[in-house]
N, C-alpha and C positions, 0 to 999 in steps of 0.2 A: 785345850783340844778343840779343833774346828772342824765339824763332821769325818770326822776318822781320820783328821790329819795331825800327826804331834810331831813334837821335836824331841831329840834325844841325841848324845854322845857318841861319835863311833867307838865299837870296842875293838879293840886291840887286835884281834884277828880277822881286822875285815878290811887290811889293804886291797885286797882285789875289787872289792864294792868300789872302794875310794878311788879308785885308778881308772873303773869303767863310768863313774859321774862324772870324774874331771875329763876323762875325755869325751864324753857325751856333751859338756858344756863350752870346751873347745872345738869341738864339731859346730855345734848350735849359735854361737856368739862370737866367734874370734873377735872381733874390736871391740868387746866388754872386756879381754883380761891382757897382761902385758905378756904370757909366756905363750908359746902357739903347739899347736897341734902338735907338729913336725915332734918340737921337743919332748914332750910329753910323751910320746907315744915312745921315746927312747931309754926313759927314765928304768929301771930295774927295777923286777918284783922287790927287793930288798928295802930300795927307797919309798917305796909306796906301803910297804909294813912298817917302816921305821914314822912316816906321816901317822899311819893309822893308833901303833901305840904312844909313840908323841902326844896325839890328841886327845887321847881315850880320857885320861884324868890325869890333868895338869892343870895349875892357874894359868901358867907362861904360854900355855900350846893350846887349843881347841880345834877339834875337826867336830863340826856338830851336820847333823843328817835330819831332813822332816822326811815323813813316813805319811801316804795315804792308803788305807787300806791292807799296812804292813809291807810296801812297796817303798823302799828309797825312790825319791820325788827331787831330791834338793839336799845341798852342801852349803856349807862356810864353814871357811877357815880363820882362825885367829892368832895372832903370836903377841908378843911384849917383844916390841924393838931394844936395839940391842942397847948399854946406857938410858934406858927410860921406864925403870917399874913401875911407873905413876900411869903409862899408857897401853892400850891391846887398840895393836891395829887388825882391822878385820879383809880378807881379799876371799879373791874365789867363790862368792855367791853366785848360786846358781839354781832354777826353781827347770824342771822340765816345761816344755810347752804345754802340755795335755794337765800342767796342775797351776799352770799360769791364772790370776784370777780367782783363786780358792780360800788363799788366807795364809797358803805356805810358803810366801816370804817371808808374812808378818810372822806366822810364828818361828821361824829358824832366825829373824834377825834378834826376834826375843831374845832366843836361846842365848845366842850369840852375846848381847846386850846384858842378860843374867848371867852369862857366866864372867865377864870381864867386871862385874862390879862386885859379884862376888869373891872374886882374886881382890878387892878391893886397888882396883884400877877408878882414876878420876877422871878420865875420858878415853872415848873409843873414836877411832881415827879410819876413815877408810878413805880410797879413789873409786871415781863414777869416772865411766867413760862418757864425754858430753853431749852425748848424743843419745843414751839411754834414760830417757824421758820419764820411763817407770820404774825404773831403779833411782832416781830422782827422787821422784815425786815419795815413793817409799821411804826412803830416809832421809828426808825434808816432814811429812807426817810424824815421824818416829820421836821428832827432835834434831836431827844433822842442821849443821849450819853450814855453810861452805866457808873456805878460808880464802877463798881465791880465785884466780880464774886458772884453766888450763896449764898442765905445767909437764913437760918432758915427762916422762921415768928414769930415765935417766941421761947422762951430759948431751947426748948426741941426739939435737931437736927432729932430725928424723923419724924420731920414735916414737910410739903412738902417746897422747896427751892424755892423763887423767885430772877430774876435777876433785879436790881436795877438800871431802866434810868432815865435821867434829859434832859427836856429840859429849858433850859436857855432862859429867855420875853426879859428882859433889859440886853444889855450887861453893863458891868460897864465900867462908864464913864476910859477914859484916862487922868492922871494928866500931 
């Protein structure tokens, strides 16, 4: 905990929490994340409680939320791609402006980072937008390595580029 700020799990009935951070973060960043506003704002209550108990307590799933002053501040989401239980990729961080600078990325990407190695996952995978310098520099501090440079999301290059980090749980044994 960093002056009344912690991490902690969404629980199960706090879709609506989860729906008004991610659109607070789509409002505040659109070129940090690949889905936009428009869409999101169309999504059903349904979908957004099916995210929230999804993430509550799973290995495969995490919605994790930092708190300052008992105030959600900040989101990341986590899955295990599909074909790769060896991996948890992490998307949708997101820290409000007003707790920007406090300590509650570090600790939600903690969270994030403890709960994918306690699934006994051997590395956590994310995309940076290349131009988000402190989202960078955060998970370049953490351990992320980059794999690459800029790369689609998907076929059609029109669409926005993320840059591709890894951090490595286990290193592999030496023979």
């Amino acid at each position: 905990m960093t002056d009344g700020i912690h991490g902690r799990r969404i629980r199960p009935d706090e879709g609506p929490l989860l729906r008004r951070l991610r659109l607070a973060a789509l409002a505040d960043s659109p070129a940090a994340f690949w889905q936009t506003l428009g869409a999101a704002r169309t999504l059903p209550a349904a979908d957004w409680a099916r995210r929230a108990e999804g993430g509550a307590d799973s290995p495969a799933d995490l919605v994790a939320l930092v708190e300052r002053a008992g105030e959600a501040v900040g989101m990341v989401q986590g899955f295990t791609p599909t074909g790769r239980p060896w991996l948890r990729e992490l998307g949708a961080m997101w820290v409000t402006p007003a707790a920007r600078g406090t300590g509650a990325a570090d600790v939600l990407l903690a969270a994030a980072v403890t709960w994918a190695a306690q699934a006994g996952a051997e590395a956590v995978k994310l995309w940076v937008a290349p131009a988000n310098r402190p989202a960078r520099r955060l998970y370049t501090r953490t351990g992320f390595v980059v794999l690459g440079g800029p790369r689609p999301i998907t076929d059609d290059p029109s669409v926005k580029t993320f840059v591709p980090m890894l951090l490595p749980l286990h290193p592999p044994q030496r023979r």
